[in-house]
Structures are given as structure tokens and as C-alpha cells.
C-alpha positions as CSV (number, residue, x, y, z in Angstrom):
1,X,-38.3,-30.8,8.1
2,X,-40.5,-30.0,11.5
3,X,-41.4,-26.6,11.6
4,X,-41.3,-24.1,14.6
5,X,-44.7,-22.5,15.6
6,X,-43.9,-19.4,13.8
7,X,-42.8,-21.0,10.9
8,X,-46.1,-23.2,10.4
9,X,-48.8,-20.3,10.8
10,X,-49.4,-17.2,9.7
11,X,-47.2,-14.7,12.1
12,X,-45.6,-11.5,11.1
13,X,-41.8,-12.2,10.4
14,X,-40.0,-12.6,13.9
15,X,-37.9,-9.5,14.3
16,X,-41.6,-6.8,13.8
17,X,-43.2,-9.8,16.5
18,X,-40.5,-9.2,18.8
19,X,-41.3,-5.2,18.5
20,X,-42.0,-3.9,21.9
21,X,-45.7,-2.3,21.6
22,X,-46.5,0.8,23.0
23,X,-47.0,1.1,26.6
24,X,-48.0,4.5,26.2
25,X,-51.1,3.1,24.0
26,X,-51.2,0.0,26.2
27,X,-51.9,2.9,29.0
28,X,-53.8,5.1,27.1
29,X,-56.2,2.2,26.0
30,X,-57.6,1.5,29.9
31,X,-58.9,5.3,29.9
32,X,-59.4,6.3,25.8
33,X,-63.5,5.9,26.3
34,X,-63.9,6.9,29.6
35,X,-64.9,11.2,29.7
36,X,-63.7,11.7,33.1
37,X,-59.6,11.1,32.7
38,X,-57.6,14.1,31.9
39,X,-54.9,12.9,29.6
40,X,-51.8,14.0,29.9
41,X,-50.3,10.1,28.2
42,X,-49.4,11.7,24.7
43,X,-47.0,14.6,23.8
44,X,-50.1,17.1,22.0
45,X,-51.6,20.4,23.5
46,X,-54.8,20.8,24.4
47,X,-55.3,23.5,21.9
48,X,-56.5,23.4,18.4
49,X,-54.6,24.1,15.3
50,X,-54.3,27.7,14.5
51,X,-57.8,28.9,12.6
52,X,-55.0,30.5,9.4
53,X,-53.4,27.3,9.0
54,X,-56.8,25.5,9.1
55,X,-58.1,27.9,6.5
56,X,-55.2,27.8,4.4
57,X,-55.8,23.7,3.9
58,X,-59.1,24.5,3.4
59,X,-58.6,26.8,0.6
60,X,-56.3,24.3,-1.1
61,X,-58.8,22.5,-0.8
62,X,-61.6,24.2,-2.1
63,X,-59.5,24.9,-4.9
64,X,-59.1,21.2,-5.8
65,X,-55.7,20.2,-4.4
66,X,-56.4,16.6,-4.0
67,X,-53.8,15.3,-6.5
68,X,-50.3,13.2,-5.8
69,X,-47.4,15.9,-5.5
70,X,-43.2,15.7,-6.2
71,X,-42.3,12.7,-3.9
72,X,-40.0,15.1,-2.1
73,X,-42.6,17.9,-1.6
74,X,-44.2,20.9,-3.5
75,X,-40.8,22.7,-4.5
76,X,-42.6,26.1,-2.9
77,X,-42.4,24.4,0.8
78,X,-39.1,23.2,-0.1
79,X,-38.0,26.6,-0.7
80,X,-40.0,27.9,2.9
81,X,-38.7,25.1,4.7
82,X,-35.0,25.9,3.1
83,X,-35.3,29.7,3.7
84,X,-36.9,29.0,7.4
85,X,-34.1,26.4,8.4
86,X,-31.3,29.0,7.3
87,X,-32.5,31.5,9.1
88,X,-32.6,29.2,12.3
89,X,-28.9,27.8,11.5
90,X,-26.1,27.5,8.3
91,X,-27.6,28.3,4.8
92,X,-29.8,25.2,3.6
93,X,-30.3,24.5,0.2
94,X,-33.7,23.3,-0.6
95,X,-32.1,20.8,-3.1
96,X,-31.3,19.4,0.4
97,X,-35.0,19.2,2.3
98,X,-37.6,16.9,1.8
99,X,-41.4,16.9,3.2
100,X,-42.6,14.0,4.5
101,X,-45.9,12.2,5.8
102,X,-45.2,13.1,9.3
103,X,-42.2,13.4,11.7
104,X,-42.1,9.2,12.3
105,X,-42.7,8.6,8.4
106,X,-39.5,11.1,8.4
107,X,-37.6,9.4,11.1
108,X,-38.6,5.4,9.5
109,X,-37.0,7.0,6.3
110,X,-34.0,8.2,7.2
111,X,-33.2,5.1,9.0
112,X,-34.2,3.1,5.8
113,X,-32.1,5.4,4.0
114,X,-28.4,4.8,6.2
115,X,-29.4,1.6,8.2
116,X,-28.6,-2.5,7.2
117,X,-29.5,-5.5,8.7
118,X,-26.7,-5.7,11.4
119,X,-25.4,-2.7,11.6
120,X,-24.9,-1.3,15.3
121,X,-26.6,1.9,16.2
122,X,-26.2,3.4,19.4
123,X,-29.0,5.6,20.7
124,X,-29.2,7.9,23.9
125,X,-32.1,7.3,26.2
126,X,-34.7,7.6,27.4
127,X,-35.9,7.8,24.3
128,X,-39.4,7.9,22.7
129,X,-39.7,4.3,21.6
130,X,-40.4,4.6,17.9
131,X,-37.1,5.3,17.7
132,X,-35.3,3.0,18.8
133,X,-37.5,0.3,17.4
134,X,-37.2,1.2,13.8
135,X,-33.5,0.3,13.4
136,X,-34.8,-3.1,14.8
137,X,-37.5,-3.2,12.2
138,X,-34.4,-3.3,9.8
139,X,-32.3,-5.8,11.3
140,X,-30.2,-3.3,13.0
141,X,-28.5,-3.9,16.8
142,X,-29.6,-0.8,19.1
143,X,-27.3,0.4,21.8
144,X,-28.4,2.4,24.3
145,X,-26.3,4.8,26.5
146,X,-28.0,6.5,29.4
147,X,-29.0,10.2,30.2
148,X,-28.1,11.1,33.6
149,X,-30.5,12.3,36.4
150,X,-29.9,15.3,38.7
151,X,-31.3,18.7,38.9
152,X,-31.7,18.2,35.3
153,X,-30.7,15.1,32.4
154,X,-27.5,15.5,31.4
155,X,-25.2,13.4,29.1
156,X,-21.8,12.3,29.5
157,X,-20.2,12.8,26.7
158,X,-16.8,10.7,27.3
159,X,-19.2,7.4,27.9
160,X,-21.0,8.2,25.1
161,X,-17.6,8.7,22.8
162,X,-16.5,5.7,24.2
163,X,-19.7,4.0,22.8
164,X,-18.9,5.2,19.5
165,X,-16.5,2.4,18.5
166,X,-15.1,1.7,14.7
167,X,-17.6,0.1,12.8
168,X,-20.9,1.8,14.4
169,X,-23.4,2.6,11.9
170,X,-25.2,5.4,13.0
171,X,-26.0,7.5,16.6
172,X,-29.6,8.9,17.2
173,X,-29.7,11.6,18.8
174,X,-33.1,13.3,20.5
175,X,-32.7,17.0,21.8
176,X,-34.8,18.4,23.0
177,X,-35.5,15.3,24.1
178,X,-38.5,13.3,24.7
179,X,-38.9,12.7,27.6
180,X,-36.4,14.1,29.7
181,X,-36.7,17.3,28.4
182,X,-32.2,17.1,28.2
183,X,-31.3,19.8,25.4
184,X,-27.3,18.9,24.3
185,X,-25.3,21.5,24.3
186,X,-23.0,23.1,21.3
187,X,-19.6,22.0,22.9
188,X,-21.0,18.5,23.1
189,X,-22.2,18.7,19.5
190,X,-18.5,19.7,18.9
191,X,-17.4,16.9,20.0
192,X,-19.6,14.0,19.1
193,X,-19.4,15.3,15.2
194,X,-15.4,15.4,15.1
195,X,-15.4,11.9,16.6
196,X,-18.0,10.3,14.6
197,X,-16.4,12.5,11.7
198,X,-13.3,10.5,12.5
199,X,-14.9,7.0,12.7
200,X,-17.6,7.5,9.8
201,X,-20.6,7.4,11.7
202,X,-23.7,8.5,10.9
203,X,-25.7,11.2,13.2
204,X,-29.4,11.1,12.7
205,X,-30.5,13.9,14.9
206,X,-34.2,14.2,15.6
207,X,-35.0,17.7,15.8
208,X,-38.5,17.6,16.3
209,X,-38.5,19.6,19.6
210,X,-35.6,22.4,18.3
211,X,-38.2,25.5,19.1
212,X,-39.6,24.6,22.3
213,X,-36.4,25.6,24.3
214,X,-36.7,27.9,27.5
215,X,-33.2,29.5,28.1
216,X,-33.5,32.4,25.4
217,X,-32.8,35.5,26.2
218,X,-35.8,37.9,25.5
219,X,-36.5,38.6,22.2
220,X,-33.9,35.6,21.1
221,X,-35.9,33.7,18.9
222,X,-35.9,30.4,20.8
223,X,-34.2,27.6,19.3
224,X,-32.1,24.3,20.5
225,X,-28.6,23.7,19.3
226,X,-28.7,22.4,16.1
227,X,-25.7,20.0,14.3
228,X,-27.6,21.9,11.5
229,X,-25.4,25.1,12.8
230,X,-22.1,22.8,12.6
231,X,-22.4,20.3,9.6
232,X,-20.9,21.1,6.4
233,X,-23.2,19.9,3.4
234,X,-21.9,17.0,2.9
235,X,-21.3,15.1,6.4
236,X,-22.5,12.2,7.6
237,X,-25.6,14.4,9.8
238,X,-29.7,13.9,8.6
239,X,-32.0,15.4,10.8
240,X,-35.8,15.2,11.1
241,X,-38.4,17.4,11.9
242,X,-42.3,18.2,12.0
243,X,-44.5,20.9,12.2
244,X,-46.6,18.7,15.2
245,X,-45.0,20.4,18.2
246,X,-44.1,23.9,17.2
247,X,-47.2,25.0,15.2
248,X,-49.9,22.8,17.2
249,X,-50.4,20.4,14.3
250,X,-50.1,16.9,15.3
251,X,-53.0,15.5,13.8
252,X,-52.0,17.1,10.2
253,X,-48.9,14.3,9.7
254,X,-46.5,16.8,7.8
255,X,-42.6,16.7,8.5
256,X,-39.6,17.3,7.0
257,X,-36.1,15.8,6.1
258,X,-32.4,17.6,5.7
259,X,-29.6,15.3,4.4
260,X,-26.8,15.9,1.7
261,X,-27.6,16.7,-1.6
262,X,-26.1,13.3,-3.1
263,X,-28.7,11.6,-0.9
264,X,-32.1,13.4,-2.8
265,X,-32.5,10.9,-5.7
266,X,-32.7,7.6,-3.7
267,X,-34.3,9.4,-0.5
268,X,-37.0,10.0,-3.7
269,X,-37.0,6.5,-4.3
270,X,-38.1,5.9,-0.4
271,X,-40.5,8.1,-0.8
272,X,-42.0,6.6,-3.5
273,X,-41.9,3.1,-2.2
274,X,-43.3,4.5,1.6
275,X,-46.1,7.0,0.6
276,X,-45.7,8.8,-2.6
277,X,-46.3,12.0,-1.3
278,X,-47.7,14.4,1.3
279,X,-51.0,15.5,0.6
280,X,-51.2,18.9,-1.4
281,X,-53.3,20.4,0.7
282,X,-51.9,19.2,4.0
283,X,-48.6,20.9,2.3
284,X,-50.1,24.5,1.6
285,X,-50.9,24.5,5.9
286,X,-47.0,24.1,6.4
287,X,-46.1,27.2,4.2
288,X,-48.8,29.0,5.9
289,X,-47.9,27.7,9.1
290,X,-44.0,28.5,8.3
291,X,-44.7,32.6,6.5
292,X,-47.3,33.6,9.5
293,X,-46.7,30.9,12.4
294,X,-43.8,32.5,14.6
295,X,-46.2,34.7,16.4
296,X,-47.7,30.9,17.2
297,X,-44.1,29.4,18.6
298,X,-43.8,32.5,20.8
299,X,-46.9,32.2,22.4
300,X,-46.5,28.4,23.3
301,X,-43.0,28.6,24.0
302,X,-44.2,31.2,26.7
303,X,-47.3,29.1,27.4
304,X,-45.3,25.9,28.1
305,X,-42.9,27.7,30.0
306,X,-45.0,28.7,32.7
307,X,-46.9,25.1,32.7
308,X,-42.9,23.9,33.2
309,X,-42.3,25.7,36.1
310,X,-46.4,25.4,37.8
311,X,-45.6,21.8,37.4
312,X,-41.8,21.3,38.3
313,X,-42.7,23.2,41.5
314,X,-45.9,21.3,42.5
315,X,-44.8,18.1,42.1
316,X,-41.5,18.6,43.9
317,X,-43.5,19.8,46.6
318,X,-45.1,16.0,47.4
319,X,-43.3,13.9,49.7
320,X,-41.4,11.0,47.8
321,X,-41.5,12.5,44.4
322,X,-38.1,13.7,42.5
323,X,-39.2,15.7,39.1
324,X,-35.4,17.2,37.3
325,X,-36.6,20.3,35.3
326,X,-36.9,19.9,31.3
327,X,-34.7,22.4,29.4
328,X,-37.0,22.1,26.3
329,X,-40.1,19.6,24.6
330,X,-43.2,19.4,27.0
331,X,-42.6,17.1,29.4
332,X,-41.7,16.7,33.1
333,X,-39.7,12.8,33.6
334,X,-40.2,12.3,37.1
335,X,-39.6,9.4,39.8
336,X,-42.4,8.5,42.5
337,X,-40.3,6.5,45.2
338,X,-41.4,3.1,46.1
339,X,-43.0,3.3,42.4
340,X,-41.0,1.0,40.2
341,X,-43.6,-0.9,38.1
342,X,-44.1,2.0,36.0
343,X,-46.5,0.8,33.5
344,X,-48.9,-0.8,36.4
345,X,-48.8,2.6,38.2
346,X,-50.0,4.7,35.1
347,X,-52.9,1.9,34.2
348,X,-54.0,2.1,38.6
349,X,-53.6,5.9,37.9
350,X,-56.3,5.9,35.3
351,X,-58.4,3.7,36.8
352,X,-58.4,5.0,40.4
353,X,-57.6,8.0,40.1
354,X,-58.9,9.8,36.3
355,X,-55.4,10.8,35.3
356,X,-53.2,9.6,32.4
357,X,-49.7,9.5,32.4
358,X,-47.4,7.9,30.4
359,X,-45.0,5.1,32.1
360,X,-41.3,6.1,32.1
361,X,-40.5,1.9,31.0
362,X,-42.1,3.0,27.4
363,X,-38.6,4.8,27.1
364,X,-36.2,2.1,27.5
365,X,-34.9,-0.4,31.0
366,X,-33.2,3.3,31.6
367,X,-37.1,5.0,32.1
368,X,-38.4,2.3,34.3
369,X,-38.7,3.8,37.6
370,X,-39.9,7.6,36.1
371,X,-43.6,9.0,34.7
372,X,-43.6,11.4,32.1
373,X,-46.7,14.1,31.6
374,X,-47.0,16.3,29.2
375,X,-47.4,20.2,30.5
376,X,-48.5,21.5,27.1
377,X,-51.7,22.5,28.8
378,X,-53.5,25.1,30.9
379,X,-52.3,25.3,34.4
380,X,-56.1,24.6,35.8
381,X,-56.3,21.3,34.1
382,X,-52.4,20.6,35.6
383,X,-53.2,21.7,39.0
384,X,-57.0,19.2,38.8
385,X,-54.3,16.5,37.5
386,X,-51.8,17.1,40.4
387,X,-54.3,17.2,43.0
388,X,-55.5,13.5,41.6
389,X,-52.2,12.5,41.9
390,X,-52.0,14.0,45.6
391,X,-55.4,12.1,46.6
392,X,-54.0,9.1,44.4
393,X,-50.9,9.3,46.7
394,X,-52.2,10.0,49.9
395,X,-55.3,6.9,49.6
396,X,-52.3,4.4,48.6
């Protein structure tokens, strides 16, 4: 029998080398070395992690917390993650939650723990791309349905229902999302759980932007619509989260996972098989960060807002450029007319001009033609970035 190429070397198996790679990286990699780009490619603030949670990892691990822990977390940050999400939405048992080695080990998990090999998923985008590569990394078949661009994203909710057919396995859902910054509402919640209540469909909600929201009222603790606030224990809903975006910890790699009860024991098993465990110490941050952190949320929530609007209105304010305005997350998703090769744009941008952005076709086909940059920064280092973009812009 003849074999094909990838048959008679060693290659990865076909379905992780057809992957899409990141374009964000693939960006990210012309300017990493260079000191003179501002980088504004990856969704992380240019501030450091609080100095309490630092110390409180560092006191772990002064005293010796370097040892495996529970697959599904130390039970005391199961119980603060529990007690913090029923406070947010419906009461949430902590027999429920699961820690995790970051938001994507969280999101890879879930999916490991609902998806088969050709299954149908549908997923709304744009959409950050790990996410709608890792039902592909399990055989799955991704459908996308597309956000809608005006003053802001919006979804339609009747194309997406109509997506939704018998038989679909799952629907991921990012809100806030990245990188529109599209927030669903509750009546749209309403309506996409009945239906996929109706059909057996699995919602794996990704929640990971739920506190950076800026429609509160004041002194409403801000926080996205949730199907957490809708889902009875046991429904077909699992949702994802991390403490990256709301407490300033990206580089710690601690998330979190809610599903039904009856799903604990094998989610365990996943676990296991994935990474054992969260570090200890890594662990003893998050219940620090949870007990003393909402002072933390409040300021960036405030912080971002004003980056939001310093940005929305600059860039709206150069000829050719359409930028909707983000209800929530850190990002603006914006089109530059003319501009439709996305991902050569953002490389020219960091070579000519010292500024990285990340190139909307890293979303999905539905992103190409957009450029996403993160706000969650000071408003000097987005006005030096805008007036790049200007010069970039005017020398083209």
C-alpha cells in the first residue's frame, strides 16, 4: 500500500496540522524583540498584578505550598469561588465549581467534557480563535454565525435559533465578547436557553469578560448577563471563567469551571488526565484576589472605561475608519477602509509604523476586514499609538 506524505513521516495527526495558527502571534512575532513598538496585539493591561495578591502567593509559598492539590481545586477556593459566583447570580454550590490551569485549560476541558468527534457545534463570531479551534482538535464540525456591525455588534437571535437545528451538539457563546466587545442581553439568553432546552443542546458560555461591563448604574456592581442567573442546576449550561482579566492576573494561569453536579467526578477525571492540578500557591492568589480584589475590578472597570471612550472617539475621528463602541472586555474591533488584508496590515503596522495590533482575520472569515486593540491601558500610551496610526495613515 503507497503511503500519502503525511502518512510516511513523522507529522502531527491531520486534523491538529490543519489547525489555523495564531495570527495574533504570527503578528506579535515581527515586533516581540524590537523595544520601540507599543503593543497593543494581546488582550493584558499594562499594569502589574496587584502587590496583595502577589504577596499572598508568596506567603504560600514561603510556607511550603509546592505540593499537587484536589484535581478540582483546594475546597477553600471552591467554597470563595462558590460564595463569589452566588453573590454575582443564582446560588452556586461549590460541589458545582472547579479551578483550573487557566481560562483556555478551562475552556479545552469543558469541550473535552461535552464534545465527540463529529458532533456539530455552532459558535458566534468573531470569536477569539482558541475557541473555535478546540472543538476541531476533537473532531467536532464548527459553525459559525455572524455578529452584526453597526453603532455597536449585535446578534440576531432568529438566525442564530435557526442555526440551532436538532442534532447540534453544543453552542459557544463569548459575551462579553472578544473582540467585538457585543455583551448578549438577558431576553436573548431567554431565548436561546428555552430553545436549546427544547433541542438538547449544550451552551458552553465563556464568561471570562462578565465584570468588565460599562452600562452599570453607579454603585451597581458591574457585571454581564450571565445564563448563570437563568440555569437551573441541572441544564445543559457550563461556563468558564479566569481571574486574567478582572483581577490583572494573566500571567498567573488560574481559572475556573461551573457545570452540574453529576458532571464533577468525570470533569475530575479530565483533570487528572490534563494537568492534575492548579498550583497551591497560584490557588491561595485567587482567594485573596476574590476576599480583597473588588476594590481592584472597580478601579479598572473605570480605568477601561475612559480608555473606551478616548479611543472610540479618536479613532472615529480619522477619515476612512469605522470603530462600533464595545459594551464590555477591552477591545475596540474596528474597520480601516481600503484595508482588507488584515493580517498584512498589522505585520506593515509594526514594522513601519511601531504599533501592534492584532488582525481582525485571527477571529474568523467574519473578522477579516476589522483590527482589534486592546484599550486596557493609559490614555498617553493610546493617544502615542493613535498618532502612529495617523502618520501610518497619512504616509500610505
Amino acid at each position: 500500500m503507497l503511503l500519502t506524505p503525511r502518512q510516511s513521516s513523522a507529522f502531527a495527526r491531520a486534523t491538529v496540522q490543519d489547525l489555523g495558527a495564531s495570527r495574533i502571534r504570527e503578528v506579535a512575532n515581527v515586533g516581540l524583540d524590537r523595544g520601540d513598538v507599543l503593543p497593543f496585539w494581546f488582550g493584558e493591561p499594562d499594569q502589574v498584578t496587584p502587590d496583595f495578591i502577589r504577596e499572598a502567593a508568596k506567603t504560600a509559598l514561603d510556607a511550603g505550598d509546592t505540593f499537587y492539590t484536589h484535581n478540582c481545586g483546594l475546597p477553600a477556593l471552591r467554597e470563595t469561588l462558590a460564595a463569589y459566583l452566588s453573590g454575582l447570580h443564582r446560588p452556586i454550590d461549590a460541589g458545582r465549581v472547579a479551578v483550573t490551569s487557566s481560562g483556555v485549560s478551562a475552556l479545552m476541558l469543558l469541550a473535552q467534557l461535552i464534545i465527540n468527534p463529529g458532533d456539530r457545534v455552532v459558535a458566534i463570531t468573531p470569536l477569539w480563535p482558541n475557541l473555535f479551534e478546540i472543538p476541531k482538535i476533537l473532531g467536532a464540525e464548527v459553525e459559525q454565525i455572524a455578529l452584526r456591525c453597526g453603532q455597536t455588534w449585535d446578534l440576531d437571535v432568529d438566525e442564530l435559533i435557526a442555526k440551532l437545528t436538532p442534532g447540534t451538539r453544543a453552542v459557544f457563546i463569548n459575551s462579553p465578547n472578544n473582540p467585538t466587545g457585543w455583551v448578549v442581553t438577558r431576553a436573548q439568553q431567554e431565548r436561546i436557553l428555552a430553545h436549546c432546552r427544547l433541542h438538547g443542546i449544550w451552551i458552553l458560555a465563556d464568561d471570562v469578560y462578565e465584570r468588565l461591563v460599562f452600562d452599570a448604574a453607579d454603585g451597581e456592581r458591574a457585571c454581564a448577563p450571565s445564563f448563570l442567573d437563568l440555569a437551573e442546576p441541572d441544564d445543559r449550561v457550563v461556563c468558564a471563567n479566569s481571574f486574567s482579566k478582572s483581577w490583572l492576573m494573566t500571567g498567573w494561569r488560574l481559572g475556573w469551571i461551573v457545570v452540574p453536579e453529576a458532571m464533577m467526578a468525570d470533569l475530575g477525571k479530565l483533570i487528572e488526565y490534563n494537568t492534575s492540578c492548579a498550583p497551591g500557591f497560584v490557588q491561595r492568589a485567587g482567594m485573596i484576589a476574590i476576599a480583597r480584589g473588588e476594590p481592584v475590578i472597580t478601579a479598572t472597570v473605570a480605568r477601561y472605561r475612559a480608555a473606551r471612550d478616548f479611543l472610540h472617539a479618536r479613532l472615529n475621528a480619522i477619515p476612512g475608519i469605522k470603530a462600533p463602541l464595545p459594551k464590555g472586555a477591552m477591545y475596540l474591533f474596528f474597520e480601516i477602509e481600503g484595508r482588507d488584508d488584515t493580517l498584512a496590515l498589522c505585520k506593515q503596522l509594526v514594522r513601519d509604523a511601531g504599533l501592534g495590533l492584532a488582525p481582525g482575520s485571527a477571529f474568523g472569515p467574519q473578522g477579516e476586514g476589522y483590527v482589534r486593540w486592546c484599550f486596557a491601558s493609559s490614555i498617553a500610551r493610546l493617544e502615542d499609538g493613535v498618532q502612529r496610526l495617523e502618520r501610518f495613515l497619512g504616509a500610505a
